[in-house]
C-alpha positions in Angstrom: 125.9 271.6 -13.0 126.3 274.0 -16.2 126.2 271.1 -18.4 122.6 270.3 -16.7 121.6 273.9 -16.7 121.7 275.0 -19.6 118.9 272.8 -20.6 116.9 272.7 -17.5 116.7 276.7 -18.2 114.8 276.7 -22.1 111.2 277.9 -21.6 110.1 275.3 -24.3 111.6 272.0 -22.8 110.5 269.6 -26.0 112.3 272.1 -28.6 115.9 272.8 -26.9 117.4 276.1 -28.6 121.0 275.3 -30.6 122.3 277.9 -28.2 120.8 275.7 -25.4 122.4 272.9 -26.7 125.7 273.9 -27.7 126.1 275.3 -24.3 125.4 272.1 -22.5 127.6 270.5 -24.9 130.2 272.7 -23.9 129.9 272.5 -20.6 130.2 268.8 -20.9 132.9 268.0 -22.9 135.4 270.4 -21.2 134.2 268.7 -17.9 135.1 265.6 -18.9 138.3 266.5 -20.9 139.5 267.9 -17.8 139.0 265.2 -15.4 140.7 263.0 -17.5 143.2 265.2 -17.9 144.0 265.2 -14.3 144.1 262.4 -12.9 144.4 263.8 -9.0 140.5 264.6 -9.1 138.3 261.7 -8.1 135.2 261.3 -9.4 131.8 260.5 -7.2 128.3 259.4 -8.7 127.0 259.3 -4.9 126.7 262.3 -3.1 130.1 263.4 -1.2 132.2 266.2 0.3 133.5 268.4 -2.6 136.9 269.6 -2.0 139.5 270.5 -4.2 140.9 267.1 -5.4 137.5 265.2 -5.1 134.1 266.2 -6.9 130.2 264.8 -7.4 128.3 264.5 -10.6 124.7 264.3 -10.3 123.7 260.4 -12.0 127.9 260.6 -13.5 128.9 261.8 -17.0 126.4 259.0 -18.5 123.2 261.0 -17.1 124.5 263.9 -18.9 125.3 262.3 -22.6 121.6 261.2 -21.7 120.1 264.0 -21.2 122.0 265.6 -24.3 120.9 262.9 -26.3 117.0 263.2 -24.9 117.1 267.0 -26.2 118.8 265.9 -29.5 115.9 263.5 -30.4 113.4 265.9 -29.2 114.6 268.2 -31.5 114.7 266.0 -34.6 111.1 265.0 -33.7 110.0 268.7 -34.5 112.9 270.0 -36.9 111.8 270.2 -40.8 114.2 268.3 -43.3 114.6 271.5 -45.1 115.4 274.1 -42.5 119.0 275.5 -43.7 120.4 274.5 -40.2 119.6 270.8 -40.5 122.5 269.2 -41.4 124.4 271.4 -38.3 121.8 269.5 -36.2 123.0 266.0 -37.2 126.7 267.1 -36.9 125.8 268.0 -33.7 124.6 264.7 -33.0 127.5 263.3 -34.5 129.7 265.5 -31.9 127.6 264.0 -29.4 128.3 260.5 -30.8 132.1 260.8 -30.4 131.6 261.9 -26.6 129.1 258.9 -26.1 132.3 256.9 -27.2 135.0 258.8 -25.1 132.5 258.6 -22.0 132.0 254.8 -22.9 135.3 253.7 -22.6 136.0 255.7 -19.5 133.2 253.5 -17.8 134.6 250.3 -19.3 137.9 251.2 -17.9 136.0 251.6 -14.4 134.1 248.6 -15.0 130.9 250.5 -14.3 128.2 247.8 -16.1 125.0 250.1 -15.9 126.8 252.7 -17.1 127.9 250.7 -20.5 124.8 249.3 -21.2 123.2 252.9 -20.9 126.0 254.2 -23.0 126.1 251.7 -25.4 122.2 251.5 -26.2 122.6 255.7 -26.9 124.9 254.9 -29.3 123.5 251.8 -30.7 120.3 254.8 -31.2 122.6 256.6 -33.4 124.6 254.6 -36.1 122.1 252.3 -35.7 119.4 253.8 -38.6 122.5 254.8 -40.8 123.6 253.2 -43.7 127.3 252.0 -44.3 127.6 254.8 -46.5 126.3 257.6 -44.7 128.5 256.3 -41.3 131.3 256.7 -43.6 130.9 260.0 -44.7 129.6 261.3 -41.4 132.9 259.9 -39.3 135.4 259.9 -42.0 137.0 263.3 -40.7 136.5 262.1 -37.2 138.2 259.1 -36.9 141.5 260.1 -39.1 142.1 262.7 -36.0 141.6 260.6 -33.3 144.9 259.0 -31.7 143.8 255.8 -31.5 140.5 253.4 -32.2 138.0 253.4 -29.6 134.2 251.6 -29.9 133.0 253.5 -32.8 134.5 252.6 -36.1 133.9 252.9 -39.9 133.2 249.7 -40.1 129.7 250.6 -38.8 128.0 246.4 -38.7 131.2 245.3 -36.5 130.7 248.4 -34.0 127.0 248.0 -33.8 127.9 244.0 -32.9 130.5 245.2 -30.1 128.1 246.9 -29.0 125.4 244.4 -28.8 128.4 242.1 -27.2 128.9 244.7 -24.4 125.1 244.8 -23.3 125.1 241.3 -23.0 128.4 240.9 -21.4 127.9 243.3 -18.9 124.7 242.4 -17.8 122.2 244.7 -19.5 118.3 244.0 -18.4 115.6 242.1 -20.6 114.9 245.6 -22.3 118.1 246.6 -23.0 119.4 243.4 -24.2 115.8 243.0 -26.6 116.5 246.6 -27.8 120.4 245.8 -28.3 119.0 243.5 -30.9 116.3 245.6 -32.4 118.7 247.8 -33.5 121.3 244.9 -35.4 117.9 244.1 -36.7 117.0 247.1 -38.0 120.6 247.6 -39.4 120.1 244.4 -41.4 117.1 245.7 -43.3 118.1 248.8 -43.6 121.5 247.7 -46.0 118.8 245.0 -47.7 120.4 242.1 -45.4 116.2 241.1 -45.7 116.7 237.4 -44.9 119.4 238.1 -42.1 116.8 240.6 -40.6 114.0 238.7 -41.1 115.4 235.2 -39.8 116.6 237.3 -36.5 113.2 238.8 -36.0 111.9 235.7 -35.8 114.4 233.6 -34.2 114.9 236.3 -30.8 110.5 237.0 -30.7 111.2 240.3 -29.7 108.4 241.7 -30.4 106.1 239.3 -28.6 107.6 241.0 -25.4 107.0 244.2 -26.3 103.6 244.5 -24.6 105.9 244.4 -21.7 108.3 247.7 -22.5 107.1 251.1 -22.7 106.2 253.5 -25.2 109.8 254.2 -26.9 110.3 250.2 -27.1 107.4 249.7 -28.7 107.9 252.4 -31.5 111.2 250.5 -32.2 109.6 247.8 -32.8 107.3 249.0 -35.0 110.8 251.1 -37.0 111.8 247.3 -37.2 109.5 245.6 -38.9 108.6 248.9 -41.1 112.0 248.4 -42.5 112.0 244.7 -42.4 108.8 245.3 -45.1 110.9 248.0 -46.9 114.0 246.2 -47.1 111.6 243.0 -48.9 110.4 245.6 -51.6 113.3 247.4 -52.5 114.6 244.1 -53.4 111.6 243.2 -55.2 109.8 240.5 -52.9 106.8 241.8 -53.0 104.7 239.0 -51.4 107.4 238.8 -48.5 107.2 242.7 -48.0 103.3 242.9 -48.0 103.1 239.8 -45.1 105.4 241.3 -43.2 104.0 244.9 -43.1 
C-alpha cells in the first residue's frame, strides 16, 4: 500500500517527483526483501483475510514494478538530457531493473506465467535500447555483488534472448510475444547487426499487425524500423537505409 501511495499521492501524475519515486521504491523493495526473507508469510494476489502470517497485494509485486516502471518512463519523456540529475534518473532505472529481475525469478519459481511475461517485457523495455557497452558499464558494479546469476547478465544479446524464450514459453499473448521480438529487433540494429535486424523484420511481419495493438505498440514499431534505417547508414548503405526509412 505505501509502495502504491506514494505515487498515487503527486499532484502532477505524468512528472513523478524523485522524492515520489524513491519512496515507492523504498517501500517496495523492503516489501519484497522481507517476504522472502520469511518464508512463514504467504503471499495472496486475490483478495483474502490478512492476519499475521498471511498477507494481500493488490495485482502482486509485478503490478508494482509496473507501476514504478510507468512513472520512470513518464519521467524520461519530460526530463532534459542536461539537467544535472539525469544520470541519477537512469541509475534509478537501473535500481529498478535489478528488482524487475529479483521479482522475475520469484514468479518463475511460483510458476506464475502472466506474471513472467509481464516482467519479462518490462525488462526486455530496459536493456533493450542499450548498447553492449553501455549494459556493461551500467551493471558492471551490480552483478560482481550479487551472490549468484539471475536473468539479467552482462552478456546483454543472450539475456534479451532468455527473455524472448520465457514469453514464448510461458505463454505470453500475440502482443507480447510480437513486442518480445521487436525488441531483439531493435537490439540488432542498434549494435549494426543491419542484415540480422532487417531479415527478422521481415521474416516475423510484425509490423503488418500493428494496426491491431495500441498506441505504445505502434510507437515501437516505428523505434524499430527508425533504427533499422539508422543502423543501414552508419554502416554506409545508403540506398538500404533511405528504403527502409
Amino acid at each position: 500500500c505505501a509502495a502504491a501511495a506514494s505515487l498515487d499521492e503527486e499532484t502532477n501524475p505524468n512528472f513523478p517527483s524523485v522524492r515520489a519515486w524513491k519512496s515507492s521504491f523504498d517501500f517496495l523493495q523492503r516489501a519484497f526483501s522481507m517476504s522472502q526473507q520469511h518464508s512463514t508469510i504467504a503471499l495472496s494476489e486475490t483478495r483474502v483475510e490478512i492476519t499475521a502470517r498471511r498477507t494481500y497485494i493488490e495485482g502482486g509485486f509485478v503490478a508494482l514494478v509496473a507501476k514504478l516502471y510507468a512513472a520512470t518512463i513518464k519521467v524520461f519523456q519530460w526530463k532534459d538530457v542536461v539537467a544535472t540529475d539525469f544520470m541519477d534518473w537512469v541509475m534509478d532505472e537501473n535500481a529498478l531493473l535489478a528488482l524487475a529481475d529479483r521479482v522475475l525469478c520469484f514468479y518463475i519459481k511460483r510458476g506464475t506465467k502472466r506474471a513472467i511475461v509481464q516482467l519479462s517485457i518490462i525488462i526486455m523495455d530496459i536493456i533493450g535500447a542499450r548498447t553492449e557497452r553501455a549494459h556493461e558499464l551500467l551493471i558492471a558494479g551490480w552483478t560482481k555483488s550479487r551472490d549468484k546469476a539471475e536473468i539479467v547478465t552482462i552478456q546483454l544479446t543472450a539475456t534479451l534472448l532468455k527473455l524472448h524464450d520465457l514469453i514464448f514459453t510461458h505463454g505470453g499473448d500475440d502482443g507480447a510475444q510480437k513486442r518480445a521480438t521487436l525488441h531483439i529487433i531493435y537490439h540488432h540494429a542498434l549494435c549494426n547487426r543491419y542484415e540480422i535486424a532487417r531479415d527478422l523484420l521481415l521474416r516475423s511481419k510484425v509490423l503488418e499487425a500493428a494496426v491491431e495493438f495500441d498506441d505504445d505498440f505502434k510507437v515501437l514499431c516505428n523505434r524499430v524500423v527508425a533504427q533499422v534505417g539508422l543502423s543501414a547508414f552508419r554502416l554506409g548503405l545508403l540506398n538500404e537505409s533511405h528504403a527502409v526509412l
